[in-house]
C-alpha positions in Angstrom: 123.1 -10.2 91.1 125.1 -12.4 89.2 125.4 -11.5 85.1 126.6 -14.5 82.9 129.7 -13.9 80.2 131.6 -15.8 78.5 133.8 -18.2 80.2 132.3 -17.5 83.8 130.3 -15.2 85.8 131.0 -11.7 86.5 130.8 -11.3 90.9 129.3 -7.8 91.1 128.4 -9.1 94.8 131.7 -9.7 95.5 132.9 -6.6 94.2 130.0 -4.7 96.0 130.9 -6.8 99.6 134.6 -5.4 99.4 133.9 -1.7 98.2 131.6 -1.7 101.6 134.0 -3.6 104.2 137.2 -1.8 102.5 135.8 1.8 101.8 133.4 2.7 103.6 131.1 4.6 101.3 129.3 7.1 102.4 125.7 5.1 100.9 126.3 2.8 104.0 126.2 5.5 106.6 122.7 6.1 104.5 122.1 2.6 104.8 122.6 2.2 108.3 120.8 5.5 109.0 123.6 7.3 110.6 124.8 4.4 112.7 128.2 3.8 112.5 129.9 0.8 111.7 132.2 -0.8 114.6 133.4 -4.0 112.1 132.4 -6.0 110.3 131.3 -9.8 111.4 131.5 -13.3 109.8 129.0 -13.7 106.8 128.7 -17.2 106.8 126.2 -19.3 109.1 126.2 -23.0 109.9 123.5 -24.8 107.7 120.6 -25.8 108.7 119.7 -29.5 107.3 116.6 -30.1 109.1 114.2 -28.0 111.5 111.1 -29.5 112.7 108.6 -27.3 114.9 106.7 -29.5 117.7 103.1 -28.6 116.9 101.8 -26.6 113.2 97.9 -26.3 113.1 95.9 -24.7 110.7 93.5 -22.7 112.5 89.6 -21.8 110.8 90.7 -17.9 110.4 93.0 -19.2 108.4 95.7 -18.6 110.3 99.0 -21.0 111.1 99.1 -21.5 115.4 102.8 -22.8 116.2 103.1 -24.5 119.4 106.6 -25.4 121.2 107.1 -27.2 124.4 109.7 -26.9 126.7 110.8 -28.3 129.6 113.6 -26.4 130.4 114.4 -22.4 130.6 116.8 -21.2 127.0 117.3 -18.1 127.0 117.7 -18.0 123.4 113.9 -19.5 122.7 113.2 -16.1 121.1 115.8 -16.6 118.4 114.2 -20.4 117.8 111.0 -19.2 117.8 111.9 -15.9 115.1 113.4 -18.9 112.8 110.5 -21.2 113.1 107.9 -18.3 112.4 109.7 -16.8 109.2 109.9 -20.7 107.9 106.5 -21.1 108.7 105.5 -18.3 107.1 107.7 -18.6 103.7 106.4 -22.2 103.6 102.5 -21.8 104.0 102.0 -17.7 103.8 99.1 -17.4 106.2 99.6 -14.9 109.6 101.2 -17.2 111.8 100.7 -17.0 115.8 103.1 -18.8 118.0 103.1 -20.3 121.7 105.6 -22.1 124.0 104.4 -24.3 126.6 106.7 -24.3 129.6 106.5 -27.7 131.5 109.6 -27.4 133.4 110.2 -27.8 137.1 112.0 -24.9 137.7 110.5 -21.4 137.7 110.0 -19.5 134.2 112.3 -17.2 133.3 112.6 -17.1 129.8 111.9 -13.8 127.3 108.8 -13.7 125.4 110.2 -11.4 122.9 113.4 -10.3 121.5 114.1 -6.5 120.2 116.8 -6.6 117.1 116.0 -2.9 116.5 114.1 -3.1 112.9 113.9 -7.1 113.6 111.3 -8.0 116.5 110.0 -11.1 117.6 106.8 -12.1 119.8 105.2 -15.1 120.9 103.1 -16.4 123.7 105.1 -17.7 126.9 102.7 -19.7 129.1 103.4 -22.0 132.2 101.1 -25.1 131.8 101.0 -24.3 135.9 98.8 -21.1 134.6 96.2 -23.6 134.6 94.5 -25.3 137.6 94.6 -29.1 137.7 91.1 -29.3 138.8 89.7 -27.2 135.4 91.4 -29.7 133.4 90.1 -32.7 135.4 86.4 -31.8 134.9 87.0 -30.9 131.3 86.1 -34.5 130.1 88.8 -35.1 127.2 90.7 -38.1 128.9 94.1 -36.0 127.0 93.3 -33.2 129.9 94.2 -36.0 132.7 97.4 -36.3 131.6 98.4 -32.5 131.9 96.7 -31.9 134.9 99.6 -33.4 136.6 101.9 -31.2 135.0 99.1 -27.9 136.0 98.9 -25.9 139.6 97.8 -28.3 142.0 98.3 -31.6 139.7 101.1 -33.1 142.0 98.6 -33.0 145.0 95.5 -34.6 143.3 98.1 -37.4 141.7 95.6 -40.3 143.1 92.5 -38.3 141.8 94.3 -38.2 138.4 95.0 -41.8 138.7 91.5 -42.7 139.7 89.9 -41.1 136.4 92.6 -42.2 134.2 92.1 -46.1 135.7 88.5 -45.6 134.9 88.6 -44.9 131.6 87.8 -48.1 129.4 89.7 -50.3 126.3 93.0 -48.5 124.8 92.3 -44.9 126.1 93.1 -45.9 129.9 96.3 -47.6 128.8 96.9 -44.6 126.5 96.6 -42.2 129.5 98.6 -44.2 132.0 101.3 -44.2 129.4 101.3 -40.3 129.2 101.2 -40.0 133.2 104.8 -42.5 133.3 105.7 -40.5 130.8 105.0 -37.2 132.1 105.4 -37.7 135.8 109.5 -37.1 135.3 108.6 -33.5 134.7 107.7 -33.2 137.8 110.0 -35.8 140.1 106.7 -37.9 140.8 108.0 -41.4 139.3 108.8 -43.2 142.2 105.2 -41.5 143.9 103.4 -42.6 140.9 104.4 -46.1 141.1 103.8 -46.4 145.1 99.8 -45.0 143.7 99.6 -47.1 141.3 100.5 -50.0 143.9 98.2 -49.3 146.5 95.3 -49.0 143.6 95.9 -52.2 142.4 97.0 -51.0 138.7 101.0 -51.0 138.8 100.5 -54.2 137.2 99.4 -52.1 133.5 103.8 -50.5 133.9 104.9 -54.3 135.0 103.5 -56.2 132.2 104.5 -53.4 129.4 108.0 -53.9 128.8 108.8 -50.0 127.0 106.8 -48.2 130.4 108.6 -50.7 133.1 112.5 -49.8 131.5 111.2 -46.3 131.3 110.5 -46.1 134.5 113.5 -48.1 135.7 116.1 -45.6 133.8 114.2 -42.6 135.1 114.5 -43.6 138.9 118.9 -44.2 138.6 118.6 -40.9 136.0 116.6 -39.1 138.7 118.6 -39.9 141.6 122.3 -39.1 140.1 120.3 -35.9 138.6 119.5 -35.0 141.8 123.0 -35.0 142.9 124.5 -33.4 139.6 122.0 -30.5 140.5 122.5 -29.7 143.9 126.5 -29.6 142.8 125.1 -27.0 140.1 123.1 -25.2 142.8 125.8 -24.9 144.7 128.4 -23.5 142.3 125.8 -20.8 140.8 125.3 -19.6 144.1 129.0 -19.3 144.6 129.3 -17.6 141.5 126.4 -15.0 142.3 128.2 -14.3 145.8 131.6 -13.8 144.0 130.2 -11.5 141.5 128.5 -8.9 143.9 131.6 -9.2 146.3 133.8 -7.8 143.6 130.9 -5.5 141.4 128.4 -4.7 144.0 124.4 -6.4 143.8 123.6 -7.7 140.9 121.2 -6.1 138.3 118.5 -8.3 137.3 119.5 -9.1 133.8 122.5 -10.1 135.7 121.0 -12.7 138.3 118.9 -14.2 135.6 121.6 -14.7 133.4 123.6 -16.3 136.2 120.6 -18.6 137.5 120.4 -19.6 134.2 123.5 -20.9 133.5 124.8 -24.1 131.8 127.3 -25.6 134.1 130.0 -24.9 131.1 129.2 -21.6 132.0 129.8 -21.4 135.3 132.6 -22.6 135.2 134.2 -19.7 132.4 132.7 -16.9 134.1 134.0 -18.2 137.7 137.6 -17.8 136.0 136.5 -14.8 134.2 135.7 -13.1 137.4 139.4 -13.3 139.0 140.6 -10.7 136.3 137.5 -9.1 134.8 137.4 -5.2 135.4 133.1 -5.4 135.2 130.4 -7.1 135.3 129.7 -7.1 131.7 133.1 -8.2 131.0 132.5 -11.6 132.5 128.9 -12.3 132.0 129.0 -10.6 128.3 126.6 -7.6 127.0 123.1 -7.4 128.7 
């Protein structure tokens, strides 16, 4: 776009971006087919150093399979997820396919998909509790032991996982009780874990492994001021939610999710927002 003469470049771009913002040619209605133009935005975009994806496999059709996991519900996951494909794709140019992995506590409620009119976006959203503990524990890869915890019905069969994973010989049982330390945060089972691992006779493998015992130590004071920080959280979302339908009537679902999703920064703008908003969209922002 840019021509070179002498002593500089001539900005044809520049010229082009103020003939569009200033007046409004006709060609953009063309552009736009028809829309309208409301105003125009900020053109520049934070830069991006560094973005690395959690799994990239090349699968035998030739395809790229991009795995994310999550642990916690973000409602923007689409957006991550539309820049990690396109990167993907401009770096390897294969059909990509793309999956997150939710491992969270809490229930799922993120979009799989994300509509930006000629822009669209689509991935695979799975809960690892889609699976059943059980499936994974007669599957026979010791790496399956590991996940059953975190699958439906994992937190009840926490000794049986135990039992296979102490059973397992040379590095790959100490490999697999690492991952179930690890792991058992996601699901609030540390301190249950440990009294297991006690009464098997095996808590001594966490004792004598420096890096497992201070994990586990952190996560049991993190765990129990968490607890506390989220029953505040609870508490004011619920507020919220009842201070919102006083004043606009029940809440539509995009509504409630957006408000059971909500950062605590959040809750806190839109519970001011609320004294002096005229609607519901006003507070919470555009569905």
């Amino acid at each position: 776009m840019k021509k070179p003469i002498k002593g500089g470049l001539v900005r044809y771009d520049a010229v082009l971006k103020d003939l569009f913002q200033q007046d409004h040619p006709a060609l953009l209605d063309r552009l736009t087919g028809g829309v309208k133009m409301r105003h125009s935005l900020n053109v520049e975009f934070t830069a991006v150093v560094e973005r690395r994806a959690d799994l990239l496999l090349l699968l035998k059709d030739e395809s790229i399979f991009h795995l994310d996991f999550q642990s916690e519900n973000d409602r923007d996951m689409p957006y991550r997820e539309g820049i990690y494909g396109l990167m993907a794709g401009q770096k390897y140019r294969r059909p990509i396919r793309q999956a997150v992995l939710y491992t969270g506590q809490d229930r799922m409620r993120m979009p799989d998909r994300l509509d930006l009119g000629e822009i669209q976006v689509a991935y695979r959203l799975v809960d690892i509790r889609e699976f059943d503990a059980d499936a994974l524990l007669r599957s026979g890869h010791p790496g399956d032991y590991a996940l059953a915890l975190l699958a439906r019905g994992g937190t009840e069969r926490l000794r049986e996982i135990l039992e296979k994973a102490s059973r397992l010989k040379g590095p790959q049982r100490g490999k697999v009780l690492t991952q179930l330390v690890m792991l058992s945060g996601l699901r609030r089972l540390r301190e249950k874990l440990t009294m297991e691992m006690k009464s098997m006779g095996i808590a001594k493998y966490v004792e004598d492994h420096p890096f497992l015992r201070e994990i586990r130590a952190k996560a049991l004071a993190e765990g129990k001021a968490e607890g506390k920080t989220e029953g505040k959280i609870e508490g004011k979302i619920a507020l919220l939610h009842n201070q919102l339908a006083a004043k606009f009537g029940p809440l539509p679902k995009w509504a409630r999710l957006r408000v059971e999703g909500a950062t605590p920064a959040q809750v806190e703008r839109w519970a001011n927002k609320v004294l002096t908003a005229e609607t519901l969209e006003e507070t919470l922002g555009k569905r």
